[in-house]
C-alpha positions in Angstrom: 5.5 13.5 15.8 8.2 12.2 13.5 11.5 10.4 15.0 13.6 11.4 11.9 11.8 14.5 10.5 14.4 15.5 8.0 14.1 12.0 6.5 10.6 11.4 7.1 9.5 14.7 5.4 12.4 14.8 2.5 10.9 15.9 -0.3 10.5 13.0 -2.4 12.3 13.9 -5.6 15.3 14.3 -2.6 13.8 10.8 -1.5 14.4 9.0 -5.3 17.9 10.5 -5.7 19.0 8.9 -2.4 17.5 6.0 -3.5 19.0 5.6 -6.7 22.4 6.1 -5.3 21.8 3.4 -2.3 20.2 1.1 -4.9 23.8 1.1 -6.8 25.6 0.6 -4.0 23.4 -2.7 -3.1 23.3 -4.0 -6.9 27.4 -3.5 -6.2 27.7 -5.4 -2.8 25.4 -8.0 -4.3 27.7 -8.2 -7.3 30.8 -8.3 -5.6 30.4 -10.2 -2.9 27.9 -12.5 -3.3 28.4 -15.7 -5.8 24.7 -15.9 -6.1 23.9 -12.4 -7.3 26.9 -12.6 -9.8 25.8 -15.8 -11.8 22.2 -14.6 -11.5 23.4 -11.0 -13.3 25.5 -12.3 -15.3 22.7 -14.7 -16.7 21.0 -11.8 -17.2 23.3 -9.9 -19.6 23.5 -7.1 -16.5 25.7 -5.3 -14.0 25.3 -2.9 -11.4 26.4 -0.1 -13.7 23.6 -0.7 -16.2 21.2 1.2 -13.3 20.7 4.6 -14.6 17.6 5.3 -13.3 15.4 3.2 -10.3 13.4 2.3 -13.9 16.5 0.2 -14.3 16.0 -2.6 -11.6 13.4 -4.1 -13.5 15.9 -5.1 -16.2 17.3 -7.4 -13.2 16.6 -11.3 -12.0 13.8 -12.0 -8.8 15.4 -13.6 -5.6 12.6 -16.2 -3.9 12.3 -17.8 -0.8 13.8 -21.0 -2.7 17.4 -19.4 -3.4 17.5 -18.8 0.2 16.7 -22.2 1.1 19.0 -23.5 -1.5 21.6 -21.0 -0.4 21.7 -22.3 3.3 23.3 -21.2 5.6 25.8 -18.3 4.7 25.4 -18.3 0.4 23.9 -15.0 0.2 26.1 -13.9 2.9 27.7 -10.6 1.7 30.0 -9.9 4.4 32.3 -12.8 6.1 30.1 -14.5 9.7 33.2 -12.5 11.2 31.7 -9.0 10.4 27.9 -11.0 11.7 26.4 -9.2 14.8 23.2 -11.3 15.0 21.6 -13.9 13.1 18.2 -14.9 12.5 16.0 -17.4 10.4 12.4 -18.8 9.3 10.9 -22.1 11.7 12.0 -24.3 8.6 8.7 -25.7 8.8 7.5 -26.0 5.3 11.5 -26.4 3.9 15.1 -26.1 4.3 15.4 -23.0 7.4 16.1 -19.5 5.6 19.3 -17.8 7.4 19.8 -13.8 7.2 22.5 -12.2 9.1 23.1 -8.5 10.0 26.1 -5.9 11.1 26.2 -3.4 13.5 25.0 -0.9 11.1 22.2 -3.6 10.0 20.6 -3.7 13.4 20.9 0.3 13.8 19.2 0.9 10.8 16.2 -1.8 11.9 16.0 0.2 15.8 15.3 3.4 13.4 12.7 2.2 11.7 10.4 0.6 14.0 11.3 3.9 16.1 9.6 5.6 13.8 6.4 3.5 13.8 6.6 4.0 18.0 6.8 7.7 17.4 3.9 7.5 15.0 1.7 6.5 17.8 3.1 8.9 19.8 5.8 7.3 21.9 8.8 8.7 22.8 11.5 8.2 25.6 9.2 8.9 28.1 7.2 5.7 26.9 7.0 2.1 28.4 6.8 -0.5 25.8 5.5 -4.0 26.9 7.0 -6.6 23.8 4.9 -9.3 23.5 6.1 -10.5 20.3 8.1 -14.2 20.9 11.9 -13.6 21.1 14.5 -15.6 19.6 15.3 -16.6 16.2 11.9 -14.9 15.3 12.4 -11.1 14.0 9.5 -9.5 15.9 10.5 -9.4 19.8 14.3 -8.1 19.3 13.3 -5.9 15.9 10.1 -4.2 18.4 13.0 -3.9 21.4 15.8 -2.3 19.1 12.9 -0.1 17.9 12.3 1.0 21.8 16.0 1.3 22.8 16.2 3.1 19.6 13.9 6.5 20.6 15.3 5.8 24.3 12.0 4.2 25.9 11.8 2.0 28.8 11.1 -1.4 27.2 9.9 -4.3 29.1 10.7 -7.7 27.2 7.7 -9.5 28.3 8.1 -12.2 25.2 4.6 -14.4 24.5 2.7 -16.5 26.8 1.8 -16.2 30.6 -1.0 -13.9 29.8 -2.1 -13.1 32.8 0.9 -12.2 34.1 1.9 -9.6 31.2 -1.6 -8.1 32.3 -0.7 -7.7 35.9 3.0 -6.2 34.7 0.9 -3.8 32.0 -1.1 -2.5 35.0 1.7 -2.3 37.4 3.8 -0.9 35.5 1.9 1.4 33.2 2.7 0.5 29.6 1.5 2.5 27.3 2.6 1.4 24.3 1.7 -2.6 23.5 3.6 -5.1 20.6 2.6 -8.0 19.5 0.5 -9.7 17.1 -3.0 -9.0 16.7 -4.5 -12.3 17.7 -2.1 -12.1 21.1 -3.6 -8.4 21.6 -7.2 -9.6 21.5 -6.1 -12.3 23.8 -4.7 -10.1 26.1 -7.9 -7.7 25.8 -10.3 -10.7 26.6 -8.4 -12.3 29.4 -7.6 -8.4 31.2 -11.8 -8.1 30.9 -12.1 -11.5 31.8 -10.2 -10.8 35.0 -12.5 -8.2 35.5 -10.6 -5.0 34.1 -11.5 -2.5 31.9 -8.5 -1.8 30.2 -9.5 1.3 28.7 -10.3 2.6 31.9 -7.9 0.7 34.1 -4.7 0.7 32.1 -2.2 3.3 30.9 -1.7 1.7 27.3 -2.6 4.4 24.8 -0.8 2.1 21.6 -0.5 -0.8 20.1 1.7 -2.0 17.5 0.7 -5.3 15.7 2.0 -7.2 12.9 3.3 -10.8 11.4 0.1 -11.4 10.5 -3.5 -10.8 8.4 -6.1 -8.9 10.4 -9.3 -8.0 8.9 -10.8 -4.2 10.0 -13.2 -5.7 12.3 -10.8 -7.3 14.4 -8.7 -4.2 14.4 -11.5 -2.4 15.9 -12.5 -4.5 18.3 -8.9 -4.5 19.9 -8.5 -0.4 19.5 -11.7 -0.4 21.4 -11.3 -3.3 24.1 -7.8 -1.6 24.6 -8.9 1.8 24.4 -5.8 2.7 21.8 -4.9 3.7 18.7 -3.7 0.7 16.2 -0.6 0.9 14.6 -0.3 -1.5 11.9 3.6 -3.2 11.3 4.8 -5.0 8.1 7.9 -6.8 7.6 9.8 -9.9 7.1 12.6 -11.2 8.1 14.0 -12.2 4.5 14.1 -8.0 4.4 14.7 -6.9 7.7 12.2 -7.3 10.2 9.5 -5.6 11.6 9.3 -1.6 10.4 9.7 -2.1 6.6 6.2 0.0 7.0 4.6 1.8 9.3 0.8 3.2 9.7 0.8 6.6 11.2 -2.4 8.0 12.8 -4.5 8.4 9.1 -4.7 4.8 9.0 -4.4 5.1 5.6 -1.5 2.5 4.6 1.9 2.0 5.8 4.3 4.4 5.5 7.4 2.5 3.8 10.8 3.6 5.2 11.8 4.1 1.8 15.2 5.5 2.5 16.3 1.9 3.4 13.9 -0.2 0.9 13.0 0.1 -2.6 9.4 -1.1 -3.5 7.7 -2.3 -6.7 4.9 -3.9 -7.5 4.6 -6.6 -10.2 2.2 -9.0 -11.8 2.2 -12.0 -10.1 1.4 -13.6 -14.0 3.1 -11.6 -16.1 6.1 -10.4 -13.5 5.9 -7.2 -15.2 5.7 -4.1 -13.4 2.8 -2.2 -12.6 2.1 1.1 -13.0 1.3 3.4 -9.1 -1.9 2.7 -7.4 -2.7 -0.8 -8.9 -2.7 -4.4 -7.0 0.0 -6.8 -7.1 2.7 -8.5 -5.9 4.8 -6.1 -3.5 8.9 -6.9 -4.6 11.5 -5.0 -2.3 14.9 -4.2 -2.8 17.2 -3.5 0.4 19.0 -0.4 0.6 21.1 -0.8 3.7 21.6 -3.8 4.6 25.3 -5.1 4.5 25.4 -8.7 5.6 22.3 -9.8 4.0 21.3 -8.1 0.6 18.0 -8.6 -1.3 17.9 -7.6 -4.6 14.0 -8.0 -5.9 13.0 -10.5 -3.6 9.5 -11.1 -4.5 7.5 -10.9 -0.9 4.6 -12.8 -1.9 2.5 -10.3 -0.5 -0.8 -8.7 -2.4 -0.7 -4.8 -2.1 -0.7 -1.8 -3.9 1.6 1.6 -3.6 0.2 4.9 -2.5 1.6 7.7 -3.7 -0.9 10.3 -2.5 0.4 13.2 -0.2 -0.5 12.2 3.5 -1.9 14.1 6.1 0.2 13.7 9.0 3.1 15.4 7.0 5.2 12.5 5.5 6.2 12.7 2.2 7.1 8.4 2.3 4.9 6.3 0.3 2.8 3.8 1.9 1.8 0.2 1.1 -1.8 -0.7 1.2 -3.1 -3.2 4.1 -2.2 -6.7 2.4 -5.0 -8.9 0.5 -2.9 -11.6 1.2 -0.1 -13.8 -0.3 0.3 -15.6 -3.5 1.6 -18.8 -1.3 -1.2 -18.5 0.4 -3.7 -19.0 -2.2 -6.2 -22.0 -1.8 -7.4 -24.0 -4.9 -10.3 -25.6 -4.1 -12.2 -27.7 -7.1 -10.0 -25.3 -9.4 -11.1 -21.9 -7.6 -8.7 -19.6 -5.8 -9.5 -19.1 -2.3 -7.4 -16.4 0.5 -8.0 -17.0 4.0 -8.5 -13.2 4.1 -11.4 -13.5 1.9 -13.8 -15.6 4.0 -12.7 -13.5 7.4 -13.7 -10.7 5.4 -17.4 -12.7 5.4 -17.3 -13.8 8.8 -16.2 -10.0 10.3 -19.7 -8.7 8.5 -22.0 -10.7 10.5 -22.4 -9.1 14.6 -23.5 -12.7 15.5 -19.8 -14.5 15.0 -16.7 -13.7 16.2 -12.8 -12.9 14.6 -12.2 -16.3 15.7 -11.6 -18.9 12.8 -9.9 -22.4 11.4 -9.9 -23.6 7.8 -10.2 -27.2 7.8 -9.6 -28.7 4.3 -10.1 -32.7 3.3 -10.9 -34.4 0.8 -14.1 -36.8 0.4 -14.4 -39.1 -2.7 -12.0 -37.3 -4.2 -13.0 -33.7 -4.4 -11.7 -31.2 -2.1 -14.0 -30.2 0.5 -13.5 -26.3 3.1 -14.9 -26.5 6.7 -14.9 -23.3 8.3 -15.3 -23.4 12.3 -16.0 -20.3 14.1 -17.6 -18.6 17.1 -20.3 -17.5 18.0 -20.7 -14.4 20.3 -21.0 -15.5 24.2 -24.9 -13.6 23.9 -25.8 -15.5 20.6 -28.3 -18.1 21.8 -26.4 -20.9 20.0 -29.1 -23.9 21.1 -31.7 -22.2 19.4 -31.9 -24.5 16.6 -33.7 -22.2 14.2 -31.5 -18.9 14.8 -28.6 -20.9 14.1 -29.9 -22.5 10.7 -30.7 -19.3 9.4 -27.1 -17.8 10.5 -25.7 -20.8 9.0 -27.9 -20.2 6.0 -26.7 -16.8 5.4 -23.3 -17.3 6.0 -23.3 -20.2 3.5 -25.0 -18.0 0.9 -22.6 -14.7 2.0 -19.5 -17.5 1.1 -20.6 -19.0 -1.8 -21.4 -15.5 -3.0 -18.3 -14.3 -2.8 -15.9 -17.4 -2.7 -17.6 -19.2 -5.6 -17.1 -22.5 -3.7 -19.6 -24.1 -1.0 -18.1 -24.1 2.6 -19.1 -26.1 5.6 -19.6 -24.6 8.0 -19.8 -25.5 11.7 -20.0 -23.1 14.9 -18.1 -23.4 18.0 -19.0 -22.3 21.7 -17.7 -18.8 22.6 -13.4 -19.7 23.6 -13.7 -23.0 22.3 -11.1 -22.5 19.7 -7.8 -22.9 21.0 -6.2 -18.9 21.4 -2.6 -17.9 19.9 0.0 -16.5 22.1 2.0 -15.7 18.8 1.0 -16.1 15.4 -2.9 -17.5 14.7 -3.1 -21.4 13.2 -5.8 -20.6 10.6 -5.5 -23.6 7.9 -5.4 -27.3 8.7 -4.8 -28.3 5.1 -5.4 -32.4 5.4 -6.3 -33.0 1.6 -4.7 -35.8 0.2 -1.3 -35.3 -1.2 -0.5 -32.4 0.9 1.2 -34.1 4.0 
């Protein structure tokens, strides 16, 4: 089921010519309207009309995180706040706040492509779509409720928190279509069976759509079959848009990128040199619509690859890779680099613990030391002193095997560690120096 099938399934030589044109019309609103882009092009020794080819945008300057911050709040501002229909921006809690703004058009364009992830799992305007993502200044409530409006469902704007209570409004009101982020959806599955439901019996919801942030394949699973669903994975950021940059249709084999609106590459994260198809890096996206807020190679952070292979379900869009994580959120620990993602990887491969997990990094006598805490599973016999050595035992060796650092570790009692209603607190990085 496509939302836009003569987009979705435009042949893709079509697909690069449209791009090239909306990528000169983005290098020209950057250019001319924004003071930033100009002194960074001009630095350069390039203008909008030295694009000839999409090969051609790698001739021109990265925008980080950084130039936002330092742009705050209306800098990279390409249309006066006049001509602003909404704005939104980052917590601010590791810096300055980072301030994006969109038009009319801007928030059109963002309904149409999280649409197209709803109609990927099958919704349509006879759907009901519970939105348990956190509203506000955050992109993914209002950017998964323009994406309902958008194919005409009936959208319920539940927000995060109050658990029980979205569960009793999910029965009652027979959603079939659930958005939020992953740890909230396994919190949601737990408590519903917890309050003695079965919600792949009990319950209407045939989809969920989950993003804003990692989840390893176990976890996925174990939502898609406590929810009794399919699992539609969500990128985006709001530096770019929102949620919907990319979509995962049924193959669950990447993320569809909505390519008629963004322009991806992937670079080195050492070199900053492109990459050729297929290989990991950094994923870099260019904006193709956007009027108020224009990003011209803004360097995500994020680890991915592209996939160019024809998919199955009929669109011709590339797809991104499920992430491997972010440069940013690299852990050195005694001079090794370390992704959260890695060691979830570990835990998710033994039956015996659970998706639930903190980092907790000090530092004793001066040498950085990783605690991992996680569950157990409630039927793991957890004061059975000799079962639990040997798990810890082979978790420890599973770690150090693949980490090449020693980890702590220490187990927790089934729901002792404290549940997300929005995005999951993984790292508590107290080392000294880093407060």
């Amino acid at each position: 089921m496509y939302f836009q099938p003569e987009i979705e399934t435009m042949p893709h030589d079509q697909l690069e010519a449209l791009q090239l044109e909306r990528v000169r019309e983005t290098a020209r609103n950057c250019y001319e309207n924004v003071e930033f882009y100009r002194n960074s092009f001009d630095a350069a020794g390039v203008t909008p009309d030295d694009i000839k080819s999409l090969d051609d945008i790698a001739k021109f300057p990265f925008v980080v995180k950084q130039n936002m911050r330092d742009a705050y709040p209306y800098g990279l501002f390409a249309r006066p706040v006049k001509d602003v229909a909404r704005i939104h921006a980052s917590s601010g809690t590791t810096g300055q706040a980072t301030v994006v703004g969109h038009s009319a058009n801007d928030l059109k364009n963002w309904g149409d492509c999280f649409a197209r992830g709803i109609a990927m799992v099958g919704g349509s305007a006879e759907s009901t779509i519970q939105v348990s993502y956190g509203y506000g200044l955050f992109t993914g409530g209002l950017g998964a409720h323009a994406g309902g409006e958008a194919i005409g469902a009936n959208v319920i704007p539940t927000s995060s928190g109050n658990t029980k209570r979205q569960i009793q409004m999910m029965k009652d009101l027979e959603t079939d279509i659930l958005c939020c982020t992953p740890s909230y959806a396994l919190l949601i599955a737990d408590t519903a069976i917890e309050m003695g439901y079965d919600p792949a019996k009990d319950f209407k919801i045939s989809a969920g759509i989950f993003g804003a942030e990692p989840c390893s394949d176990s976890m996925r699973e174990d939502i898609a079959t406590k929810l009794g669903i399919q699992y539609c994975d969500v990128y985006g950021l709001s530096e770019i848009m929102g949620p919907g940059v990319a979509m995962e249709c049924a193959e669950r084999k990447g993320l569809h990128i909505a390519e008629d609106h963004f322009y991806c590459e992937i670079i080195d994260p050492a070199t900053l040199e492109p990459v050729p198809v297929g290989e990991w890096g950094e994923l870099v996206i260019t904006t193709l619509t956007r009027e108020v807020s224009p990003m011209f190679r803004y360097r995500t952070r994020d680890i991915t690859r592209i996939i160019a292979e024809p998919c199955a379900c009929g669109r011709t869009h590339y797809k991104i890779d499920q992430l491997r994580g972010r440069t940013d959120d690299m852990l050195i620990i005694r001079g090794v680099n370390v992704f959260p993602s890695q060691i979830e990887q570990v835990c998710v491969s033994f039956p015996e613990i659970t998706a639930h997990y903190q980092l907790h990094l000090t530092t004793v006598n001066g040498m950085d030391q990783i605690e991992l805490r996680v569950e157990t599973v409630p039927e793991f016999p957890i004061d059975e002193v000799r079962k639990l050595e040997d798990l810890k035992n082979r978790l420890a060796a599973e770690l150090k095997s693949n980490l090449q650092v020693q980890v702590k570790i220490t187990f927790c009692e089934p729901h002792s560690i404290e549940r997300s209603e929005g995005k999951a607190k993984r790292v508590f990085d107290k080392r000294e120096g880093k407060n």
